[in-house]
N, C-alpha and C positions, 0 to 999 in steps of 0.2 A: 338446736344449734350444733349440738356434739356429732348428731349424727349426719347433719348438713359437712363439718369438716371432715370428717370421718369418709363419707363420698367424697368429695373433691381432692381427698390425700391419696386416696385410691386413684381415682382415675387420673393423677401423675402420673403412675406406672407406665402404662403404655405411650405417654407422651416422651417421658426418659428414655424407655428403650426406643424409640424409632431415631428422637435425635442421638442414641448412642451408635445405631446401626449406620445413619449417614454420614456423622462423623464418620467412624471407624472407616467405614467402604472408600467414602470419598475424596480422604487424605490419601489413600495409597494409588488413586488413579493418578497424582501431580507427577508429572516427568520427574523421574529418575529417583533414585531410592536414599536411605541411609546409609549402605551399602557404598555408594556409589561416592560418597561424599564422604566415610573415611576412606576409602582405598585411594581417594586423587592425591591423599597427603602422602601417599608411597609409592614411587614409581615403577617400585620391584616388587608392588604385588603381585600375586596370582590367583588362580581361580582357586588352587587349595585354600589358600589363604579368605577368598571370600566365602567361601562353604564353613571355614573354622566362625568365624565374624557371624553368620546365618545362624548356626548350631548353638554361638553364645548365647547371639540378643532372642533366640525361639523364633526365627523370622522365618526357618526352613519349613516351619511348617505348614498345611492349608490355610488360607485367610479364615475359613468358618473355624476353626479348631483354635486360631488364635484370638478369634473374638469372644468366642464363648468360654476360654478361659481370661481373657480379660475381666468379662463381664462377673465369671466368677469372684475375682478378686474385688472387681468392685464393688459387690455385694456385701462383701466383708469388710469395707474400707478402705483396700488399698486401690488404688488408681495408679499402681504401678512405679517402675522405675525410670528414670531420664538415659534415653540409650545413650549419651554423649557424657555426665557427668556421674553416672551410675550414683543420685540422691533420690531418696523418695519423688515424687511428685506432690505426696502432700504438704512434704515439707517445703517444697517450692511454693506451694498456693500461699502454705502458711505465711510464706513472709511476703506476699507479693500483693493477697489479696483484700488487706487491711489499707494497702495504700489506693488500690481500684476505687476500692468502696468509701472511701475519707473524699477522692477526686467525685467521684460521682454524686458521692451525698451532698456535697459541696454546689456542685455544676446544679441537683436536682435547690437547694436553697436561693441562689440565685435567679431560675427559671420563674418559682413560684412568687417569689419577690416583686418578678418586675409583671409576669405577669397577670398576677391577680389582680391587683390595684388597678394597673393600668386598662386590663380590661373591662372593669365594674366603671373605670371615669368614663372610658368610652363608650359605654353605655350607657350612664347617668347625661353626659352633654355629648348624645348625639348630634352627629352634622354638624358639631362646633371644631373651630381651628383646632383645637387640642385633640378630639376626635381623630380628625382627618392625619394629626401627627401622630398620633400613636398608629394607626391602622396600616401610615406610611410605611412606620421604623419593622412593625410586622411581616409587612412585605419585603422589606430588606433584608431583614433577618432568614426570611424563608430564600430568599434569592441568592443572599452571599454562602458558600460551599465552606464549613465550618477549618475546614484545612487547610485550605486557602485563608482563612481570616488567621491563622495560626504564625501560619508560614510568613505574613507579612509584618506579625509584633514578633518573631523572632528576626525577621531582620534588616529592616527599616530602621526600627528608635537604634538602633546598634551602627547602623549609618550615622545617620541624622544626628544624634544625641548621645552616640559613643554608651547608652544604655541598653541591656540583655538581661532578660527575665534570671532568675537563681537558675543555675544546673543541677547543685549540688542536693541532690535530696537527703535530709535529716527526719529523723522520726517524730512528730505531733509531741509526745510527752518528754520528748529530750530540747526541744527546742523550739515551743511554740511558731514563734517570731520566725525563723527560718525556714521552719516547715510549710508556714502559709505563704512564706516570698516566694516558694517555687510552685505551692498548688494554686493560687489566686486566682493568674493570668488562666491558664487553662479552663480552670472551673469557671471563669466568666465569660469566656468562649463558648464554654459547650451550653451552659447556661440561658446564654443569648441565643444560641441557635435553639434550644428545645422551648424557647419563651414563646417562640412567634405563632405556632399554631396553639398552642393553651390563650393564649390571649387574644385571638382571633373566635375560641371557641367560647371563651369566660364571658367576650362579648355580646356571644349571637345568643349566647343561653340567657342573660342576664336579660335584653331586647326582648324575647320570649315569655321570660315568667315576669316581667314587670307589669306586662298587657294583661297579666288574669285576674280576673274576679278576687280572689283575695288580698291582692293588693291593694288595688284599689279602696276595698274594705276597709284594708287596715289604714289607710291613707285619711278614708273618712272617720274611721276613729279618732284622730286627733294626733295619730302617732306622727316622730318628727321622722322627716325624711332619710335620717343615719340608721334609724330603729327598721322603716320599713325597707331597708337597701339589707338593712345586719342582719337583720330580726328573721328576716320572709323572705326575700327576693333572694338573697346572696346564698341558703343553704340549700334549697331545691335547685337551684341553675348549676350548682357546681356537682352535681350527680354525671352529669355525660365528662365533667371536667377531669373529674377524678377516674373515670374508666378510660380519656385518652392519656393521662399521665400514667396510668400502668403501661398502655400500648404503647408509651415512647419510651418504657424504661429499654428494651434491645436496642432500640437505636442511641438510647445514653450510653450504653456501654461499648456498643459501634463508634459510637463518637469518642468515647475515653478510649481506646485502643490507638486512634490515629492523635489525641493530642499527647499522650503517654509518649509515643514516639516521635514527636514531634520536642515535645521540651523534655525528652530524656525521663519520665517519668519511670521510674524502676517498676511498676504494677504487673498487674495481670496482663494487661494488654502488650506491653512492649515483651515479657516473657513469652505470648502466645506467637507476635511476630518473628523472634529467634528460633523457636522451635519451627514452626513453618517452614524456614528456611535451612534449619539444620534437618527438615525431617522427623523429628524428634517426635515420634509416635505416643507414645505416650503420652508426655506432656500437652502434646496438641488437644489429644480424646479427654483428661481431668480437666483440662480448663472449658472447654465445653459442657463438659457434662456440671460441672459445679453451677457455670451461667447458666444452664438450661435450667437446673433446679431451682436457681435463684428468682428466674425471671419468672418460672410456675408460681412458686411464695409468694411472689408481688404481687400476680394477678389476683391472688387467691386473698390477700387482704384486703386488695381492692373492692372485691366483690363482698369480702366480709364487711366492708365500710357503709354501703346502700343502706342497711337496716341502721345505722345511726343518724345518717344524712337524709333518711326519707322513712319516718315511722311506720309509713304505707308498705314498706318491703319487710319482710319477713320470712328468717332462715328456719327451714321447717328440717 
């Protein structure tokens, strides 16, 4: 097993450095630079003046000579400085990327919530009314565009009912009660949208392994029906479950970026959109590279998970 993790910590590396090379190349292709976006704040700039600005931020120099000392530093742990607010960037994540992760963890609580259950009924009463509603609500949930669903509870019940989600974000251990009135609505959003295909698939897996020979078996042993659904059916079926819920942790985070910004969430996601828009080189390259690592970790537990969930697989 140590040397199963041991391989798979390694072969990170090269998956880091390419998404640090796309980042890095790809953000300086977007029209128009940093440069360009302080100098508009002064209309008596000049070119001295943006050569002094270049010479500051190290931006005069060749893109490969700037990446490779980027890279340097992030080798050592810095991720660099915010060319707009000259603060670390780690200390940006630091206070940004506790509240991503409280959203997402939240969003991933709810997804599994609704659909685990609901996929194991839908499979236990196929072809029954209940079925056909859960399968429905699936497909709506795959249908409706998670920003779009966002965008209508920020401002519809604030019509209708003169009610609007919290703006104000407060921190988990300073004020429980308020910190969930502003994460709730969100994380039931993104939630809901990442439910529909887990519970599409919880069903097709579960239809699958209830048809094999050992269930069966167990069925004729005497055992009751909760036993052979808990016992047998429910831990082999949820192995394809649990490798598409690693594969939709990028798109949970894709989805927290746009609800972040949406109900003002101060996280990773709404700081990665500022920088975008300010330019802000640095800050755009860490918050990438932190999610690219993150999102490695996930997969990599995932796959750590098989040998629990199927005594058949074995990390050698």
């Amino acid at each position: 097993m140590q040397a199963y993790i041991t391989r798979r910590l390694l072969a990170l590396l090269p998956t880091l450095i390419l998404v640090s090379l796309i980042v890095f190349f790809c953000q300086r292709l977007i029209p128009g630079d940093v440069i360009d976006l302080m100098l508009s704040q002064n209309d008596l700039a000049t070119v001295q003046d943006r050569a002094l600005i270049e010479a500051a931020l190290g931006l005069d120099k060749p893109i490969y000579i700037q990446y490779f000392s980027w890279m340097g530093d992030v080798i050592q742990g810095d991720l660099g400085r915010s060319l707009w607010q000259n603060t670390p960037v780690t200390q940006q994540l630091a206070e940004t990327m506790p509240i991503t992760f409280e959203l997402g963890f939240l969003a991933l609580i709810v997804a599994l919530t609704v659909a685990i259950p609901i996929g194991i009924y839908s499979a236990v009463r196929q072809d029954t009314a209940g079925d056909y509603v859960a399968r429905s609500f699936s497909l709506l949930m795959l249908a409706i565009p998670g920003f779009w669903l966002g965008t209508l509870v920020m401002v519809f019940p604030s019509v209708w009912w003169r009610w609007s989600p919290e703006l104000e974000y407060v921190p988990f251990f300073e004020d429980p009660l308020q910190n969930l009135s502003l994460m709730i609505v969100p994380a039931i959003l993104l939630g809901l949208s990442m439910s529909a295909v887990t519970m599409r698939m919880t069903r097709t897996m579960m239809l699958e392994v209830m048809r094999q020979d050992y269930v069966r078996t167990a069925r004729a042993k005497g055992l009751s029906e909760v036993a052979v659904i808990l016992g047998h059916a429910l831990r082999n079926g949820l192995i394809p479950v649990v490798t598409l819920i690693g594969l939709q942790v990028p798109l949970l985070i894709g989805g927290a970026v746009i609800m972040e910004r949406i109900f003002v969430v101060p996280g990773m996601g709404l700081l990665l959109l500022e920088a975008i828009a300010q330019r802000d080189y640095p800050v755009v390259s860490g918050v990438f590279v932190v999610v690219g690592f993150g999102v490695l970790l996930i997969n990599l537990a995932v796959d750590l998970s098989y040998g629990w969930l199927d005594p058949k697989v074995r990390h050698h």
